[in-house]
OpenMM code with the backbone's topology and positions (N, CA, C; nanometers):
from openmm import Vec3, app, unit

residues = "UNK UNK UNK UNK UNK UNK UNK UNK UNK UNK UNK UNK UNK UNK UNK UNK UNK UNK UNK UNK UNK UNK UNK UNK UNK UNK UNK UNK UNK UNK UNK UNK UNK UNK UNK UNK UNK UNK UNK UNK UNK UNK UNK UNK UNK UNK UNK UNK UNK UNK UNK UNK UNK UNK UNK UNK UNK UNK UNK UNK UNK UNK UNK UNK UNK UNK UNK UNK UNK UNK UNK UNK UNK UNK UNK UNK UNK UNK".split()
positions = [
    Vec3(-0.0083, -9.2160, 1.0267),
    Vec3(0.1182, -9.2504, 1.0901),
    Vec3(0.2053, -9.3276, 0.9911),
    Vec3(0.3322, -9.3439, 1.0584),
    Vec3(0.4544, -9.3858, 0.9483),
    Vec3(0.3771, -9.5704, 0.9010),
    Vec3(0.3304, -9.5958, 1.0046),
    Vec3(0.3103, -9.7404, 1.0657),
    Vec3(0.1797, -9.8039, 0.9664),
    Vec3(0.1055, -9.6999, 0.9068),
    Vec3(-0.0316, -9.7169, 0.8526),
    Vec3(0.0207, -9.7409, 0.7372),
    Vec3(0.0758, -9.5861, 0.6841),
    Vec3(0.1242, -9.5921, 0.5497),
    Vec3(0.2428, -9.7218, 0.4669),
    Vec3(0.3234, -9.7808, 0.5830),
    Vec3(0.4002, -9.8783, 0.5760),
    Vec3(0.3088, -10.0077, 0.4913),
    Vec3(0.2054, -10.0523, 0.5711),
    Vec3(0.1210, -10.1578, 0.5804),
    Vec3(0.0396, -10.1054, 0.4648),
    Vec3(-0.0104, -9.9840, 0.4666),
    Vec3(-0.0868, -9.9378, 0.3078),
    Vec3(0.0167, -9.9859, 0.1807),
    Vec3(0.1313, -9.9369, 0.1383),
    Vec3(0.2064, -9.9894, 0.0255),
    Vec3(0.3046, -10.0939, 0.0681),
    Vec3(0.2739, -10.1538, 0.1717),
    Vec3(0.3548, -10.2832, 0.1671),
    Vec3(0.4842, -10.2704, 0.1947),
    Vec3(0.5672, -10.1821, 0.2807),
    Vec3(0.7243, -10.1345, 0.3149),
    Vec3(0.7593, -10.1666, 0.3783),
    Vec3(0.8836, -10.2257, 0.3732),
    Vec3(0.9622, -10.3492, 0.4651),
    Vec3(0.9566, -10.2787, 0.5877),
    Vec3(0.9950, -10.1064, 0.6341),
    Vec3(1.0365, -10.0957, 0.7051),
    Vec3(0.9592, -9.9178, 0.7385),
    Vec3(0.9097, -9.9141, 0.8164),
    Vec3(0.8717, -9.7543, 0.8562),
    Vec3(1.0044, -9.6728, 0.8757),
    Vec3(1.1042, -9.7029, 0.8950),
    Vec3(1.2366, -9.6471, 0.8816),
    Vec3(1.2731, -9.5847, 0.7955),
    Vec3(1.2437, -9.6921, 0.6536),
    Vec3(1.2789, -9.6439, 0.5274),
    Vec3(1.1992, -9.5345, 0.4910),
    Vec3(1.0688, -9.5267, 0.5138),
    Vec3(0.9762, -9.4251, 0.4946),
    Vec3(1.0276, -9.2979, 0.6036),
    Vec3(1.0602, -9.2938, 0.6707),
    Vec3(1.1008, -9.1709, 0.7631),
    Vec3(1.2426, -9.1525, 0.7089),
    Vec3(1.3240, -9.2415, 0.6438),
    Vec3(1.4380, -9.1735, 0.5965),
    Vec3(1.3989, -9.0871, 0.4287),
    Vec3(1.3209, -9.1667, 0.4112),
    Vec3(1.2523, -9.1175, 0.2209),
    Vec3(1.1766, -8.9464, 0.2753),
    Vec3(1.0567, -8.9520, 0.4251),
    Vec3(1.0330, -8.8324, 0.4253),
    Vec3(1.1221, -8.7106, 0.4285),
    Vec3(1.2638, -8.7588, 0.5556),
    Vec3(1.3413, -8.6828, 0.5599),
    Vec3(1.4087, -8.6295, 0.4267),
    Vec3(1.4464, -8.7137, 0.3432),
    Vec3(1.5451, -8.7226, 0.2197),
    Vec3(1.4139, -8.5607, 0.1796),
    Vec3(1.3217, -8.5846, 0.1500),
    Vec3(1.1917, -8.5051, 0.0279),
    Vec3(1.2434, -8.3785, 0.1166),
    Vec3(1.2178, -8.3773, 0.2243),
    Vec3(1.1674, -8.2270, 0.3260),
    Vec3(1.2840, -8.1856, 0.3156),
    Vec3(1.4624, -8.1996, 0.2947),
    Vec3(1.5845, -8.0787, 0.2445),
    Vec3(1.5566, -8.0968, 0.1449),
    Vec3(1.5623, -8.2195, 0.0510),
    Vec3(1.5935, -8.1505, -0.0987),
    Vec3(1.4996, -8.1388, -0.1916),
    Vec3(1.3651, -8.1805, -0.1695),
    Vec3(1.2521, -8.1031, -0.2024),
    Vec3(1.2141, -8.2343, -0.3329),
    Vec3(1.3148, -8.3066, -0.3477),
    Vec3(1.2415, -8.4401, -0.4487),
    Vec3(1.3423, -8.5956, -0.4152),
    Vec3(1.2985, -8.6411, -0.4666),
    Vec3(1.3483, -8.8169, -0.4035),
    Vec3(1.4044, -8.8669, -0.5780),
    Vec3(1.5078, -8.9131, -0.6102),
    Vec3(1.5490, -8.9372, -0.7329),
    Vec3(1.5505, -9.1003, -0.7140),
    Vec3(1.5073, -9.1757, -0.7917),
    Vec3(1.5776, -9.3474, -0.7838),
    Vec3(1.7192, -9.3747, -0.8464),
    Vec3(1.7746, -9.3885, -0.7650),
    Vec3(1.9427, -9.3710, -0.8286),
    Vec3(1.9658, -9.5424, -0.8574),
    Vec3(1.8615, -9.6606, -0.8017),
    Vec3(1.9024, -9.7538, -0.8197),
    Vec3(1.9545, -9.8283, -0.9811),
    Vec3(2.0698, -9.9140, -0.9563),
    Vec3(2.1172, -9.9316, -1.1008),
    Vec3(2.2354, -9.8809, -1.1494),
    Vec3(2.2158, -9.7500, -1.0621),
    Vec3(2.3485, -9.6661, -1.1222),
    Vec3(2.4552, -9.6309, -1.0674),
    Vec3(2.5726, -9.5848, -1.1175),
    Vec3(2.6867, -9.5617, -1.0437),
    Vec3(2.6844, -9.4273, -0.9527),
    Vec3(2.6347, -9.4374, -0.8617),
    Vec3(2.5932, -9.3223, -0.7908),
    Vec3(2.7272, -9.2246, -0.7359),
    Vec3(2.8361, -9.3110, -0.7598),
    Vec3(2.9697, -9.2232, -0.7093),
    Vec3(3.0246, -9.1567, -0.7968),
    Vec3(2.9595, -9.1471, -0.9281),
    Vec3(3.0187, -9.0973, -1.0311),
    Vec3(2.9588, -8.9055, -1.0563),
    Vec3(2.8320, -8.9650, -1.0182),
    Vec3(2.7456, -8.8576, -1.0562),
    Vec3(2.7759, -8.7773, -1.1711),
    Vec3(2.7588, -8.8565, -1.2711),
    Vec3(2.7700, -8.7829, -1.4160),
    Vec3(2.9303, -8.6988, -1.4575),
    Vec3(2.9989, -8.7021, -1.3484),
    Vec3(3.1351, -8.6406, -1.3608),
    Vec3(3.2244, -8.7304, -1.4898),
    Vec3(3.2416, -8.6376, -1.5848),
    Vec3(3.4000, -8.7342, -1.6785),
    Vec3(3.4806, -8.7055, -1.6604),
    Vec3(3.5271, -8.8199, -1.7011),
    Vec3(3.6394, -8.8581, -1.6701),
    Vec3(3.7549, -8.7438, -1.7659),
    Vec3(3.8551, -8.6359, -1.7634),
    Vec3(3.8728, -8.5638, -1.8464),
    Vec3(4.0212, -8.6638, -1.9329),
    Vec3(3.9964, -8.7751, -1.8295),
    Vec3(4.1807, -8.8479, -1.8669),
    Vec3(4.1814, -8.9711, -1.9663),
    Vec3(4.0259, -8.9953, -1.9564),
    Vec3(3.9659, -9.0954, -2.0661),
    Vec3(3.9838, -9.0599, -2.1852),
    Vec3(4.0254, -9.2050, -2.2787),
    Vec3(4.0773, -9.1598, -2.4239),
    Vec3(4.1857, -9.0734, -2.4742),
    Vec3(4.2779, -9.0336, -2.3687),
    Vec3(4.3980, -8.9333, -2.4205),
    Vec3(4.5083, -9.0112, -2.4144),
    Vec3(4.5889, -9.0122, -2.4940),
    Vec3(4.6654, -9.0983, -2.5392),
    Vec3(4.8396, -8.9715, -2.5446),
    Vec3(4.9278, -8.9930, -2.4836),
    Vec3(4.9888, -8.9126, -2.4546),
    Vec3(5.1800, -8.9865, -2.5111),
    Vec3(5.2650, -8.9347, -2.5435),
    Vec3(5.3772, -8.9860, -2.5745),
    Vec3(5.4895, -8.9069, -2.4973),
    Vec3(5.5908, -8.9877, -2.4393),
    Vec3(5.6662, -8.9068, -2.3422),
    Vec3(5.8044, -8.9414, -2.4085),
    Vec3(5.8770, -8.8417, -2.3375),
    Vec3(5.9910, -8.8414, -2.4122),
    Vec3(6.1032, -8.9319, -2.2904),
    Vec3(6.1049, -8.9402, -2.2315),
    Vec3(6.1788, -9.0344, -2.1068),
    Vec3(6.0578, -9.0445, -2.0074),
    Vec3(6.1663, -9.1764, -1.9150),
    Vec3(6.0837, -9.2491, -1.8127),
    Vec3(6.0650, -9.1069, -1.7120),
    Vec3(6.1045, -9.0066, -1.7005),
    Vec3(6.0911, -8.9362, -1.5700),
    Vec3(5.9260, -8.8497, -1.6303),
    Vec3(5.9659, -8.8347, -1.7045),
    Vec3(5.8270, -8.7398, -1.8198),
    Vec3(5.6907, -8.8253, -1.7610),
    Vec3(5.7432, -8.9516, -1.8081),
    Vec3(5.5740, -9.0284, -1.8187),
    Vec3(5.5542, -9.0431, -1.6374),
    Vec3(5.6710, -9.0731, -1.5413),
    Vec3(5.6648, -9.0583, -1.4076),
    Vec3(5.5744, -8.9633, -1.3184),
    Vec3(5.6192, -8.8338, -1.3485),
    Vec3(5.5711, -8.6901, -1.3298),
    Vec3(5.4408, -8.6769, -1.4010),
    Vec3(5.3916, -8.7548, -1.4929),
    Vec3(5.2802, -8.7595, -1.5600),
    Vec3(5.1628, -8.8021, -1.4868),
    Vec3(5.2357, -8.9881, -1.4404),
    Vec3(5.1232, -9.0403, -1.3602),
    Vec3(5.1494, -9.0289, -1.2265),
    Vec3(5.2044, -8.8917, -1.1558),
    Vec3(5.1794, -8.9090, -1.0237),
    Vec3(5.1276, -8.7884, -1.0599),
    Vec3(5.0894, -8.7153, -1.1024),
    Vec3(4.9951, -8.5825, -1.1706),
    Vec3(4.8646, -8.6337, -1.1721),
    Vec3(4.8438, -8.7447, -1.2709),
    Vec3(4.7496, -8.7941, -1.2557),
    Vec3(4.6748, -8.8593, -1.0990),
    Vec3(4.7740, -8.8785, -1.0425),
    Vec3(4.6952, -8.9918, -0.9129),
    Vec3(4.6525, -8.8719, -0.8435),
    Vec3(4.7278, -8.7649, -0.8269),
    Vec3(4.6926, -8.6699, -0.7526),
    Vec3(4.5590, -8.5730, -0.8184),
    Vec3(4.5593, -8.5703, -0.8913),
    Vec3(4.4482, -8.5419, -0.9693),
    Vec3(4.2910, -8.5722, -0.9457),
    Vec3(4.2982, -8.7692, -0.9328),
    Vec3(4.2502, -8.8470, -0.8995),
    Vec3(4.1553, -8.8311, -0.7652),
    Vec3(4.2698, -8.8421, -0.6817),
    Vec3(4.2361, -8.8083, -0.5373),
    Vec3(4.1787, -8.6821, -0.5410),
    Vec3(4.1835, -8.5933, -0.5520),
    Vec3(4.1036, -8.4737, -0.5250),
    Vec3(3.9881, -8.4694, -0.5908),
    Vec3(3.9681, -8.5962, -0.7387),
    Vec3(3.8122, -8.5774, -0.7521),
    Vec3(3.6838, -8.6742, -0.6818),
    Vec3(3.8142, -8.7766, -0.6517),
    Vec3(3.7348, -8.8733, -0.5790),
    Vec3(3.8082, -8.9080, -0.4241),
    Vec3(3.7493, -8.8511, -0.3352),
    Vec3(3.8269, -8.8422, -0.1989),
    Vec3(3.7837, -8.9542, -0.1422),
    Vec3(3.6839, -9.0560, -0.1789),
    Vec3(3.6440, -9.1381, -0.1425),
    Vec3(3.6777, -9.2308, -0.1417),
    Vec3(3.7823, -9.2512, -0.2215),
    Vec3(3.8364, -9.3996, -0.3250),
    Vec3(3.9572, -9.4210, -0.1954),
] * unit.nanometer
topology = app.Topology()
chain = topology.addChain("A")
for resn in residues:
    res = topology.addResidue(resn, chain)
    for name in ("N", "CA", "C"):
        topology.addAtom(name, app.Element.getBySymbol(name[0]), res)
């Protein structure tokens, strides 16, 4: 039972273990993501390091609302 195995390795919570079984049984392995930026998931950034020169204020305008929109569609979360 969830309740044995809890008390066998010492787990705060039989919960956590029924959410860890569930997690294994769709995706077939359990990753430790702790530490890391898990919202990123390895995605780059393609806008990092580009360095761009505009020729008027409306240029660089149209630039960074390109960008925000950009933004938003990779991170819908933010």
């Amino acid at each position: 039972s969830y309740n044995t195995i809890k008390e066998k390795y010492q787990l705060r919570s039989s919960t956590q273990l029924k959410n860890w079984v569930k997690k294994y049984k769709e995706c077939g392995e359990i990753t430790d993501t702790r530490g890391k930026n898990s919202g990123m998931k390895g995605i780059p950034n393609p806008l990092k390091g580009k360095r761009v020169h505009f020729n008027t204020v409306e240029e660089e305008r149209d630039y960074y609302k390109a960008q925000v929109e950009y933004l938003k569609k990779q991170y819908p979360n933010l």
